[in-house]
ROTI-934297 format. One record per atom (N, C-alpha, C, O): atom name; x, z, y; residue in three letters; residue number from 0. Coordinates in steps of 0.001 Angstrom, whole numbers. Layout:
N
+-------+---------+---------+---------+---------+-----+
| atomo |       x |       z |       y | residuo | num |
+-------+---------+---------+---------+---------+-----+
|    CA |       X |       Z |       Y |     ALA | NUM |
...
+-------+---------+---------+---------+---------+-----+
***
This chain:
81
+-------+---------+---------+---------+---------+-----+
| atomo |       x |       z |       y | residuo | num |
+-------+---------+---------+---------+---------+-----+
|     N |   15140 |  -26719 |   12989 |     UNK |   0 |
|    CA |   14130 |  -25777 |   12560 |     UNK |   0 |
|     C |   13909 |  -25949 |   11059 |     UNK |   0 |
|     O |   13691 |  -27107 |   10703 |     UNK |   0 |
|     N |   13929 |  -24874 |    9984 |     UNK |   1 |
|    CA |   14086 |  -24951 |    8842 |     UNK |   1 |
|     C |   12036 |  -25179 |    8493 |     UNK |   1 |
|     O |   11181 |  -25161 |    9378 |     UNK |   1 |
|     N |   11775 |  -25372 |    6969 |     UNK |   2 |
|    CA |   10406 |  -25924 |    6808 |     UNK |   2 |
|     C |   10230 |  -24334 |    6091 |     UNK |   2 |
|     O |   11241 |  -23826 |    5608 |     UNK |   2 |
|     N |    9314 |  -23808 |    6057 |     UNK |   3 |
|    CA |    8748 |  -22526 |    5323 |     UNK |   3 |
|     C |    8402 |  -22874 |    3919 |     UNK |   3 |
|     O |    7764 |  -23888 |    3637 |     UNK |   3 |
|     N |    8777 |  -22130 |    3162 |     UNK |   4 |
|    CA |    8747 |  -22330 |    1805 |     UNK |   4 |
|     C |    7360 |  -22832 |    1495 |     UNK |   4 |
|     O |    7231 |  -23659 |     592 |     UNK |   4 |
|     N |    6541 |  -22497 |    2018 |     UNK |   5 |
|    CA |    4855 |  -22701 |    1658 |     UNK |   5 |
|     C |    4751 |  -24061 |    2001 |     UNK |   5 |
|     O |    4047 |  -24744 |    1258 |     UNK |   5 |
|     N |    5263 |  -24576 |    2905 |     UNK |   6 |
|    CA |    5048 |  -25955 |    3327 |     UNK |   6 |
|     C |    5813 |  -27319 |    2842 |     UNK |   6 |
|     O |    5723 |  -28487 |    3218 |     UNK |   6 |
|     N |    6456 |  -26789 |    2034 |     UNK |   7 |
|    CA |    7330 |  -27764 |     808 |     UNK |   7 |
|     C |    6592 |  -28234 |     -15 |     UNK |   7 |
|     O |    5889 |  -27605 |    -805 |     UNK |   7 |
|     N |    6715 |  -29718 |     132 |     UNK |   8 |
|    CA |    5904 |  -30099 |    -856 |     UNK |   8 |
|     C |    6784 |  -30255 |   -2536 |     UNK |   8 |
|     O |    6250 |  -30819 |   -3490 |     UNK |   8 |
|     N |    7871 |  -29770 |   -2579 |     UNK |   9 |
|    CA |    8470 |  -29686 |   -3623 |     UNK |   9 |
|     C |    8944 |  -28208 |   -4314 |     UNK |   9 |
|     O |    9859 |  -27952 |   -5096 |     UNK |   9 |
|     N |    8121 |  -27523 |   -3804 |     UNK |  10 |
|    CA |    7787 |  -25741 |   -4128 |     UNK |  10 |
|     C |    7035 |  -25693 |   -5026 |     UNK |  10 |
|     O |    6170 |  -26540 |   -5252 |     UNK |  10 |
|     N |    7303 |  -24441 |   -5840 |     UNK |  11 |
|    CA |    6808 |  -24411 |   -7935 |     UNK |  11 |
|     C |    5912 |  -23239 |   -7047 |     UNK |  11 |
|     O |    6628 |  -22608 |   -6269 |     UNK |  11 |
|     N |    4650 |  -22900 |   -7042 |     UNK |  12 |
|    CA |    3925 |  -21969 |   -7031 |     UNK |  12 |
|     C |    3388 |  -21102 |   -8135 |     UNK |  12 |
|     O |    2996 |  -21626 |   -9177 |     UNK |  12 |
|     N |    3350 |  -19757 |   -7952 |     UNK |  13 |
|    CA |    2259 |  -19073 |   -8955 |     UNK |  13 |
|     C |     998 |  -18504 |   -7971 |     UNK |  13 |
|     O |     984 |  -18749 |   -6765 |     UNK |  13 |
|     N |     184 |  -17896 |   -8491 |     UNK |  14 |
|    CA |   -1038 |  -17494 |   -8232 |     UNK |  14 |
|     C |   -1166 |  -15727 |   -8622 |     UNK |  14 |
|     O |   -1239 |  -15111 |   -9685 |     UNK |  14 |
|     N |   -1149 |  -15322 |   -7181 |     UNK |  15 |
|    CA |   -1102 |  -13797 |   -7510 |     UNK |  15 |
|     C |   -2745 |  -12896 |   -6707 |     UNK |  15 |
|     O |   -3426 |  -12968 |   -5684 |     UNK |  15 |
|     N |   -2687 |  -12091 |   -8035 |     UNK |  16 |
|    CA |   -4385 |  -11217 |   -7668 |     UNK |  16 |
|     C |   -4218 |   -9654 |   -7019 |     UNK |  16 |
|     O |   -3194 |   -9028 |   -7289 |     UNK |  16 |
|     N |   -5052 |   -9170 |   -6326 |     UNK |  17 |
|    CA |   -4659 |   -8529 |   -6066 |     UNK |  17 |
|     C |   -5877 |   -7171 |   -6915 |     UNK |  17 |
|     O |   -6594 |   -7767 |   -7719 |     UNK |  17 |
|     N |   -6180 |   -5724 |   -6882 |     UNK |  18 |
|    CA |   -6805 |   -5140 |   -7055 |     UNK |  18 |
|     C |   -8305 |   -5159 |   -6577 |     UNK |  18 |
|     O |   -9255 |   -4774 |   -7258 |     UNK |  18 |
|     N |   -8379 |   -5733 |   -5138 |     UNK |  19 |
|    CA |   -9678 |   -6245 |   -5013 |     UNK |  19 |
|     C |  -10292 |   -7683 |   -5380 |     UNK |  19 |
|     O |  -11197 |   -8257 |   -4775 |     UNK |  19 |
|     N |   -9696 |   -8067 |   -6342 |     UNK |  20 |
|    CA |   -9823 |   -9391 |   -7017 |     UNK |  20 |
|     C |   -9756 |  -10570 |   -5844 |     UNK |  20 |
|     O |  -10649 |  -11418 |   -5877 |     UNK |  20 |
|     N |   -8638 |  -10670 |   -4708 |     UNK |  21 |
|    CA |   -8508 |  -11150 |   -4284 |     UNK |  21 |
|     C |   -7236 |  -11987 |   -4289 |     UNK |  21 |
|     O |   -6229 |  -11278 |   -4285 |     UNK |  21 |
|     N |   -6979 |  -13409 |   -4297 |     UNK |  22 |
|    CA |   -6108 |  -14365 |   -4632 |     UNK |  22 |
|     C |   -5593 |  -15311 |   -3397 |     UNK |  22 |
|     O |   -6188 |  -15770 |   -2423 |     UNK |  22 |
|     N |   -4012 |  -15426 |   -3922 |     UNK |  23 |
|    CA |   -2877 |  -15514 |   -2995 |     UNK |  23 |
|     C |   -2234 |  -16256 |   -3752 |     UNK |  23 |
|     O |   -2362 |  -16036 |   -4956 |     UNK |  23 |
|     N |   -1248 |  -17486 |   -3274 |     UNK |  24 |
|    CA |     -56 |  -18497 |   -3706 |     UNK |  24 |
|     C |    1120 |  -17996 |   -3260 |     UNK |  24 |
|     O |    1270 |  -17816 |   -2051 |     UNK |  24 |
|     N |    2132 |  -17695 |   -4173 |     UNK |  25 |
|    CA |    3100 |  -17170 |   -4093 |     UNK |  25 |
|     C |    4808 |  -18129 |   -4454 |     UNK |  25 |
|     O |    4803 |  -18542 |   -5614 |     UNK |  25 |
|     N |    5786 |  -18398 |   -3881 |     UNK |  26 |
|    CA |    6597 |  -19005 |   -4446 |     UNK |  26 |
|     C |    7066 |  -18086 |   -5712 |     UNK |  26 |
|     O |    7310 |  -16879 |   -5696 |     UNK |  26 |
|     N |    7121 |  -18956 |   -6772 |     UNK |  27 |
|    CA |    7559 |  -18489 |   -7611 |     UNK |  27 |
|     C |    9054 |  -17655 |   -8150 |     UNK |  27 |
|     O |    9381 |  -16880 |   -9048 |     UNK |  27 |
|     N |    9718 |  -18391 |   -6931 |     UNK |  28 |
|    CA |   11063 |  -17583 |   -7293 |     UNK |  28 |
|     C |   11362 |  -16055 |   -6714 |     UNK |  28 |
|     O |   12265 |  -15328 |   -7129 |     UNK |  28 |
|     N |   10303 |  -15683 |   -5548 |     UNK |  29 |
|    CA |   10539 |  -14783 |   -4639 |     UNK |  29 |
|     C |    9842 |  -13586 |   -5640 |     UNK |  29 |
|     O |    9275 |  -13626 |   -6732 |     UNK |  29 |
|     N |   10110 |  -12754 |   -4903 |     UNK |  30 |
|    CA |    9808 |  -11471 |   -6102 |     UNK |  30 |
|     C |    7927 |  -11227 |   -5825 |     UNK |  30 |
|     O |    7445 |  -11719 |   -4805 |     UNK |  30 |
|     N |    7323 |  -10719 |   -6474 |     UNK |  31 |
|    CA |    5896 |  -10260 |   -6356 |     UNK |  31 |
|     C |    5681 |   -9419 |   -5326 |     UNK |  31 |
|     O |    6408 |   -8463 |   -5595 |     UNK |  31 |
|     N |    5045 |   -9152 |   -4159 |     UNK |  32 |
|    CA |    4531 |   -8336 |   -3338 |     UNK |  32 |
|     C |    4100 |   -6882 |   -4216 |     UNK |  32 |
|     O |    3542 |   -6962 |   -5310 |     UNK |  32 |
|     N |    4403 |   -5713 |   -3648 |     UNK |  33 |
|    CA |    3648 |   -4839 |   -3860 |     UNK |  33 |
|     C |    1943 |   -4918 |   -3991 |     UNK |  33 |
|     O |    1295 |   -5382 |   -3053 |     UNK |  33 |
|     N |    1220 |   -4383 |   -5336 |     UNK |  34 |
|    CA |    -287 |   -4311 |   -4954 |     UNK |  34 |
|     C |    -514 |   -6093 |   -5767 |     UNK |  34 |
|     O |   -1601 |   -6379 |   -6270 |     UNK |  34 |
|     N |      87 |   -6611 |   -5766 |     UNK |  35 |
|    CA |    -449 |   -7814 |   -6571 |     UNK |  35 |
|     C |     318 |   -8152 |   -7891 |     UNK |  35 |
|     O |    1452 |   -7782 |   -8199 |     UNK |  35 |
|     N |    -640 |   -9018 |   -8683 |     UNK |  36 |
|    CA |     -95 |   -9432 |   -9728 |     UNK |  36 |
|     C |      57 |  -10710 |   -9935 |     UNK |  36 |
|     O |    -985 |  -11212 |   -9516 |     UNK |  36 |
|     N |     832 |  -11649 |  -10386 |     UNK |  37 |
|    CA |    1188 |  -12812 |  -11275 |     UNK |  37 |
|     C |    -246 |  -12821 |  -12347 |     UNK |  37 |
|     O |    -672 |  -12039 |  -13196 |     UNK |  37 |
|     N |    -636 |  -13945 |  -11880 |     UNK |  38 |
|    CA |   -2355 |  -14701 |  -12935 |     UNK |  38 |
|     C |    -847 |  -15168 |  -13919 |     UNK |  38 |
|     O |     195 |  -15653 |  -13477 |     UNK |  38 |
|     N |   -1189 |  -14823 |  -15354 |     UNK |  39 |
|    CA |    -265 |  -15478 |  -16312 |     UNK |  39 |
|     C |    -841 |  -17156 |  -16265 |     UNK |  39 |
|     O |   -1909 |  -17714 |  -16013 |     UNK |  39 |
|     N |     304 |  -17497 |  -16596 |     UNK |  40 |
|    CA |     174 |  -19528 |  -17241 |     UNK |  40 |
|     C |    -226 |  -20088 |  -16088 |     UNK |  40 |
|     O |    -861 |  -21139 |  -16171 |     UNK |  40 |
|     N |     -23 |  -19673 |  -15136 |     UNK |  41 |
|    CA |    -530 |  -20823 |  -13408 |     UNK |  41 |
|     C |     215 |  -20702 |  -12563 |     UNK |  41 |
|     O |     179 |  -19936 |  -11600 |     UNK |  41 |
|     N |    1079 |  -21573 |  -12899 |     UNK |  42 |
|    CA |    2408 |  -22258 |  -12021 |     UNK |  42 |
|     C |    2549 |  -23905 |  -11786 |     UNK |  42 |
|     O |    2433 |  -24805 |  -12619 |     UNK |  42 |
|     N |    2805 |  -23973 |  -10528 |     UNK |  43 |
|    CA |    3001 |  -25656 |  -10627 |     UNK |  43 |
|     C |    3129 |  -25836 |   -9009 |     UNK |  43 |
|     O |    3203 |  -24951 |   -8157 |     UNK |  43 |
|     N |    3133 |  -27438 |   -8826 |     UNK |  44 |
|    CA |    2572 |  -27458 |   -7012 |     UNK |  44 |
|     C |    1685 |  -26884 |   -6542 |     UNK |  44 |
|     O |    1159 |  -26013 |   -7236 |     UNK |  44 |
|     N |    1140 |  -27155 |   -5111 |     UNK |  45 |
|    CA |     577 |  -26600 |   -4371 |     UNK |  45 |
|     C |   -1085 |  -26645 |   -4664 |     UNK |  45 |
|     O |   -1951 |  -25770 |   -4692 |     UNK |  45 |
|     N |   -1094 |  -28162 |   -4875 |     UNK |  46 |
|    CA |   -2176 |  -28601 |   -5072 |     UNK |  46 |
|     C |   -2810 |  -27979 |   -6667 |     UNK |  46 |
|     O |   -3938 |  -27521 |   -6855 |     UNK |  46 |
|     N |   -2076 |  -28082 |   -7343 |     UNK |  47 |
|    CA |   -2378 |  -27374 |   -8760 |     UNK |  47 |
|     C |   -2909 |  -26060 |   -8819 |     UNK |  47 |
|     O |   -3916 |  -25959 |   -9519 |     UNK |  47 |
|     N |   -2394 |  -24757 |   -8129 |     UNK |  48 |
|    CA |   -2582 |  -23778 |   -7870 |     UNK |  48 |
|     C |   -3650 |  -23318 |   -6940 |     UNK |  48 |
|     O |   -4366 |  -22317 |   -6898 |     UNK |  48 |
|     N |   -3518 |  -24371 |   -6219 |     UNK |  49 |
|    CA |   -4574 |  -24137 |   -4889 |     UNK |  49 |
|     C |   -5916 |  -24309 |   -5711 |     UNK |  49 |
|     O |   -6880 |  -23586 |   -5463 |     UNK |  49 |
|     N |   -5952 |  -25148 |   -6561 |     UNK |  50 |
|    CA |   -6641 |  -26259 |   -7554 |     UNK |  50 |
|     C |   -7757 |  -24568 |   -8067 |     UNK |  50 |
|     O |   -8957 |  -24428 |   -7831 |     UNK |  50 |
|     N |   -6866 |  -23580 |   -8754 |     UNK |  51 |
|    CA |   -7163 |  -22584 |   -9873 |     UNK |  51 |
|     C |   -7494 |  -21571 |   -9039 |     UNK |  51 |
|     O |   -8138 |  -20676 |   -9587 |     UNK |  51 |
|     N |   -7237 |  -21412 |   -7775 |     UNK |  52 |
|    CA |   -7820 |  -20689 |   -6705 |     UNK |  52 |
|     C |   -9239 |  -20740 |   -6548 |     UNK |  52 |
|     O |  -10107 |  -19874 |   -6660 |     UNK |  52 |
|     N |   -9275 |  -22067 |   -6234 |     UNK |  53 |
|    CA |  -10627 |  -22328 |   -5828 |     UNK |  53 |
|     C |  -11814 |  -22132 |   -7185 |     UNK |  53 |
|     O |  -12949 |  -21661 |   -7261 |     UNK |  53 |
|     N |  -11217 |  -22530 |   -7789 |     UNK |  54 |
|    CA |  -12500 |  -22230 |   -8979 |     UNK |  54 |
|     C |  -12268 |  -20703 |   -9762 |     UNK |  54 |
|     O |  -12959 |  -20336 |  -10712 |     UNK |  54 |
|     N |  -11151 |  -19900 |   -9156 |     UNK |  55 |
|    CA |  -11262 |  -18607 |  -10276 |     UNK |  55 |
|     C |  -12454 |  -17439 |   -9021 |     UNK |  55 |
|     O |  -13428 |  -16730 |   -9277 |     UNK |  55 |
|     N |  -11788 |  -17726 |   -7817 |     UNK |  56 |
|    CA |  -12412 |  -17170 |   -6564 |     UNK |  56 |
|     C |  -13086 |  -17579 |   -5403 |     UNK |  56 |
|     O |  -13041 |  -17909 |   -4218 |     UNK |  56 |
|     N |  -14017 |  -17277 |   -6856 |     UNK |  57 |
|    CA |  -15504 |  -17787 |   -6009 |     UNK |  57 |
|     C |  -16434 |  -17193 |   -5135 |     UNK |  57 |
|     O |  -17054 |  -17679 |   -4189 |     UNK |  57 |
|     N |  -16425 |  -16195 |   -5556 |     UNK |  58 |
|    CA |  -16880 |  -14227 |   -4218 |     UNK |  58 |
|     C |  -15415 |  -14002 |   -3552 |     UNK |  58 |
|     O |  -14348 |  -13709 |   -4090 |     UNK |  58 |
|     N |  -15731 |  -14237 |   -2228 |     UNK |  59 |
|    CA |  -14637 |  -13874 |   -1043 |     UNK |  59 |
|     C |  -15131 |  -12265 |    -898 |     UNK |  59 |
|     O |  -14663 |  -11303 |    -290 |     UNK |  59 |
|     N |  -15773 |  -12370 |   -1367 |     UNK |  60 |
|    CA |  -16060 |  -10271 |   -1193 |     UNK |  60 |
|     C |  -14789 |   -9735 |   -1711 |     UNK |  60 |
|     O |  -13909 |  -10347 |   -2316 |     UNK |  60 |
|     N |  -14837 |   -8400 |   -1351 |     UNK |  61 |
|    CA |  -13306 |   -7657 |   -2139 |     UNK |  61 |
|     C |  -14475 |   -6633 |   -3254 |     UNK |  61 |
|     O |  -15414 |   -5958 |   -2834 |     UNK |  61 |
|     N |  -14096 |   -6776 |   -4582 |     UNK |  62 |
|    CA |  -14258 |   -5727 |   -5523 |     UNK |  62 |
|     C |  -15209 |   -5078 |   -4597 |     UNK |  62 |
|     O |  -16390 |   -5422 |   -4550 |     UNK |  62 |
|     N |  -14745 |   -4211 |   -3912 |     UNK |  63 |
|    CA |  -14698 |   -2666 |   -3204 |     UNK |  63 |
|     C |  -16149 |   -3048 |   -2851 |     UNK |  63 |
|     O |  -17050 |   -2432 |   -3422 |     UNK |  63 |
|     N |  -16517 |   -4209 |   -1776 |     UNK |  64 |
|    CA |  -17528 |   -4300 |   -1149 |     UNK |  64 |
|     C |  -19039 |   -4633 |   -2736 |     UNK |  64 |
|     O |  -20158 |   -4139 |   -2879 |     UNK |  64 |
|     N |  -18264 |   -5648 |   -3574 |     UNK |  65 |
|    CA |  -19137 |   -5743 |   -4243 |     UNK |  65 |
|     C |  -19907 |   -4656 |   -4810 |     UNK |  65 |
|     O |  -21113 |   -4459 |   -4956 |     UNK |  65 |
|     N |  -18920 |   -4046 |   -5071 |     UNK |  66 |
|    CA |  -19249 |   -2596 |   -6289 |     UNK |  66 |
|     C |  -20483 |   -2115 |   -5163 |     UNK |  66 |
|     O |  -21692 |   -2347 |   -5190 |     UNK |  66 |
|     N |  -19806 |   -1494 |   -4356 |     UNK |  67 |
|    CA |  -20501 |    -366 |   -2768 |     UNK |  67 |
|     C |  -21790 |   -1227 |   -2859 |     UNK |  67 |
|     O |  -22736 |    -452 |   -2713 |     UNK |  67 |
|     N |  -22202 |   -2403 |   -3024 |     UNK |  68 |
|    CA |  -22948 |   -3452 |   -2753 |     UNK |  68 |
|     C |  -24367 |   -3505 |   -4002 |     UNK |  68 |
|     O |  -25582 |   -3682 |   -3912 |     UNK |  68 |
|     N |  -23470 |   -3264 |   -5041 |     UNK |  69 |
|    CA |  -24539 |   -3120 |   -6492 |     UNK |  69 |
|     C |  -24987 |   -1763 |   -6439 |     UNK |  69 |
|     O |  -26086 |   -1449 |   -6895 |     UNK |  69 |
|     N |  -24266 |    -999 |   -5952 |     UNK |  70 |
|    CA |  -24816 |     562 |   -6106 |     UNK |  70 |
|     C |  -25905 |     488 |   -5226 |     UNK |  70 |
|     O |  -26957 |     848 |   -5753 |     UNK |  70 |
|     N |  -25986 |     166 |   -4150 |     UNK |  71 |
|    CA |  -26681 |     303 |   -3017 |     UNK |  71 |
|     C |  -28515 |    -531 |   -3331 |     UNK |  71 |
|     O |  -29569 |    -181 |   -2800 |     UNK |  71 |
|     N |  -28357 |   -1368 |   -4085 |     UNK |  72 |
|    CA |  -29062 |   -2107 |   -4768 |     UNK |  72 |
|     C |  -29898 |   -1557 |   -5785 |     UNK |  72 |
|     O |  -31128 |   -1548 |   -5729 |     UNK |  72 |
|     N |  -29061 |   -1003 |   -6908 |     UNK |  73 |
|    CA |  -28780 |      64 |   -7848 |     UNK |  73 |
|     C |  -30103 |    1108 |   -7168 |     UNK |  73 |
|     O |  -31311 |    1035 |   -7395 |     UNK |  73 |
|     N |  -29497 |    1878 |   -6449 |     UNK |  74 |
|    CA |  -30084 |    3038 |   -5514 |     UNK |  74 |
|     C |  -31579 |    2437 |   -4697 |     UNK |  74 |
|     O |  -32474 |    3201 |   -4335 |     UNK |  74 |
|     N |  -31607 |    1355 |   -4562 |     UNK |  75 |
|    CA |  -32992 |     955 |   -3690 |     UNK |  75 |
|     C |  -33724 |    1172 |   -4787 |     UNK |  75 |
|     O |  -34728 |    1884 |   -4788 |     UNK |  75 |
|     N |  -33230 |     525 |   -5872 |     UNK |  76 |
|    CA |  -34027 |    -187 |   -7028 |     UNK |  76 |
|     C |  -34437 |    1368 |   -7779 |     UNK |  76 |
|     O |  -35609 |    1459 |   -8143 |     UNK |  76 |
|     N |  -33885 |    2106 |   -7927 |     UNK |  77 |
|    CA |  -34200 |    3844 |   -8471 |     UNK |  77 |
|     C |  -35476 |    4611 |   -7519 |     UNK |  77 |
|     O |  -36419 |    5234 |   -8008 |     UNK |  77 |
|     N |  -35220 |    4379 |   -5998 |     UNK |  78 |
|    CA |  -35990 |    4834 |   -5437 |     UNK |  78 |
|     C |  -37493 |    4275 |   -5258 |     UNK |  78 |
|     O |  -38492 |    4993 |   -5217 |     UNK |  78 |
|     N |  -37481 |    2966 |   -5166 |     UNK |  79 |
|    CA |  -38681 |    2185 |   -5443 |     UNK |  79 |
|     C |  -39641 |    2400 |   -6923 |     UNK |  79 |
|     O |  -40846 |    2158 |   -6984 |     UNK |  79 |
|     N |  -39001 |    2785 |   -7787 |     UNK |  80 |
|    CA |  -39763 |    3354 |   -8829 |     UNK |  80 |
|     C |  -40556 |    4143 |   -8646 |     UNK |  80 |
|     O |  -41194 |    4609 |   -9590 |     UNK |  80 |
+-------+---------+---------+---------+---------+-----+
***
C-alpha cells in the first residue's frame, strides 16, 4: 500500500487560499486546484505550513457568510435608529 503524499513526512508543502478566504496545504509539485491560489513565500514541511495556517486563519467563516453577516448587522443597526 503506497503512503499519500499528505502523509509524508518528507513532502515540501505550499499553502493555498481560496476566494472565500479559506486555507488548504497543497503539495507543492502538483499543479494548483481550480478556484485557489498559492499564499506567495510559504513553502516548507508540514508542520511549517500547518504552522502559517493556523495563525493567518483565524475566522473559519467563509468571506460570503461574513460579509451576509456585517450587512445584516449593518441593517439592524440602520433600523434601530
Amino acid at each position: 500500500m503506497s503512503t499519500s503524499c499528505f502523509d509524508r513526512e518528507d513532502e515540501t508543502f505550499i499553502v493555498l487560499v481560496n476566494h472565500e478566504d479559506q486555507y488548504s496545504i497543497w503539495p507543492h509539485w502538483k499543479a494548483v486546484p481550480a478556484g485557489w491560489t498559492a499564499v506567495d513565500g510559504i513553502k516548507g514541511d508540514k508542520k511549517t505550513v500547518l504552522a502559517h495556517v493556523e495563525g493567518a486563519w483565524t475566522d473559519m467563516r467563509p468571506r460570503s457568510l461574513r460579509d451576509w453577516m456585517r450587512e445584516q448587522e449593518q441593517q439592524a443597526g440602520s433600523a434601530a435608529a
